[in-house]
C-alpha positions as CSV (number, residue, x, y, z in Angstrom):
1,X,0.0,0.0,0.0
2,X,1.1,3.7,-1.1
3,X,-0.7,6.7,-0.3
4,X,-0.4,10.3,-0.7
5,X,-2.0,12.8,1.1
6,X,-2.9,16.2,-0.1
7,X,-4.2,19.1,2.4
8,X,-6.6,21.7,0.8
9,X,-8.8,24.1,2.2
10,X,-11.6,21.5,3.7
11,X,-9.5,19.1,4.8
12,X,-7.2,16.0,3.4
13,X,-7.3,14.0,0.2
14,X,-5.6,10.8,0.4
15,X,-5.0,8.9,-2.9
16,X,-4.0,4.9,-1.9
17,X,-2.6,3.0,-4.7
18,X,-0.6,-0.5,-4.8
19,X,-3.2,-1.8,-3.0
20,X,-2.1,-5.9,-3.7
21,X,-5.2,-7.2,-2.9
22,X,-6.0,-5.8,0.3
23,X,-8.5,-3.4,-1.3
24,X,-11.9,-5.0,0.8
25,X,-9.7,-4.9,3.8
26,X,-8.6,-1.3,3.2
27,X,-12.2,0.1,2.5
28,X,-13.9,-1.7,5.2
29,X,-10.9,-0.7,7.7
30,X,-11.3,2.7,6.5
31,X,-15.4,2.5,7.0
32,X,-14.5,1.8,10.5
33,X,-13.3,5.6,11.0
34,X,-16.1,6.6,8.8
35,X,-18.5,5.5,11.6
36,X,-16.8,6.4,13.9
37,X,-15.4,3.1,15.0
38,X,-11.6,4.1,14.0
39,X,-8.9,1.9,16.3
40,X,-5.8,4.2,14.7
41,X,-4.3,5.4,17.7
42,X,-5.1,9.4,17.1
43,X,-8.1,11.5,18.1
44,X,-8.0,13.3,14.5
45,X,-11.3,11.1,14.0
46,X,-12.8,13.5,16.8
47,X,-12.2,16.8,13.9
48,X,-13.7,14.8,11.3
49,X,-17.0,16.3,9.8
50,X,-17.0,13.9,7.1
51,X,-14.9,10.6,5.3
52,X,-15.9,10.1,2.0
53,X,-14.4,6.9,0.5
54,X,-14.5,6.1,-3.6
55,X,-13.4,2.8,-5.1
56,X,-11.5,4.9,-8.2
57,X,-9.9,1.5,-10.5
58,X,-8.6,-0.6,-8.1
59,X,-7.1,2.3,-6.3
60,X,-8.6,4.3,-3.5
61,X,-9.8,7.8,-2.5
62,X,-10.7,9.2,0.7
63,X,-12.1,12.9,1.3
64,X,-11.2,14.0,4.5
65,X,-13.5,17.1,5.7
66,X,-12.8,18.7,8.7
67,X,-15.4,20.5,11.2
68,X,-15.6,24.0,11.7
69,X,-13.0,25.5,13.3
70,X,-11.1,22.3,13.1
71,X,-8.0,21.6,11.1
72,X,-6.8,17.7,10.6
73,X,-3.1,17.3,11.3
74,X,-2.0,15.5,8.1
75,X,1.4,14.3,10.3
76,X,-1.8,12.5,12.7
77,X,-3.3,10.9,9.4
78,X,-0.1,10.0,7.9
79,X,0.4,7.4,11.6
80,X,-3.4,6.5,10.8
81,X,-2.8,5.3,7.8
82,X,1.0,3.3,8.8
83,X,-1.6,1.9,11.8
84,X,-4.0,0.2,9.2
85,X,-1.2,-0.3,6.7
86,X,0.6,-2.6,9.6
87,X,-2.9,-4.0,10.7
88,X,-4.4,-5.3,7.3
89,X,-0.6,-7.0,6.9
90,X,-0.8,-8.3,10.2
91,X,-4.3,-9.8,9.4
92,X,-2.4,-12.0,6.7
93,X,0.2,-12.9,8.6
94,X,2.2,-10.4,6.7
């Protein structure tokens, strides 16, 4: 898994690519978050307003929109995403 993430003026984008298979476990590790359920070990989650997730070609796409007031610390996301990176390969016994 490879991922970029790009800050703009509501909050993150994150492209993931070189997924390898692990797309399902990617998306529905990254629903988690989306309802609120997220076990990455950061309280971004807490400044999210919305997590919108598209399935773009076998790659991924996540919207990150912050809350009012709020600003996401793309260093925070950036561990997030190592955190489920480590835990999907873990899963596999990767």
């Amino acid at each position: 898994m490879k991922y970029k993430i790009e800050k703009n003026e509501h909050g993150l984008d994150i492209s993931v690519t070189d997924v390898k298979g692990k797309k399902d476990e990617l998306i529905e590790a990254f629903q988690e978050c989306q309802g609120g359920r997220c076990s990455c070990p950061t309280e971004e989650y807490k400044k999210l307003n919305s997590l919108d997730i598209e399935d773009n070609s076998g790659n991924i796409k996540l919207s990150l929109r912050s809350k009012d007031g709020s600003n996401i610390d793309k260093d925070e996301i950036n561990k997030c995403l190592e955190f489920t990176k480590k835990r999907i390969a873990q899963k596999d016994g990767g």
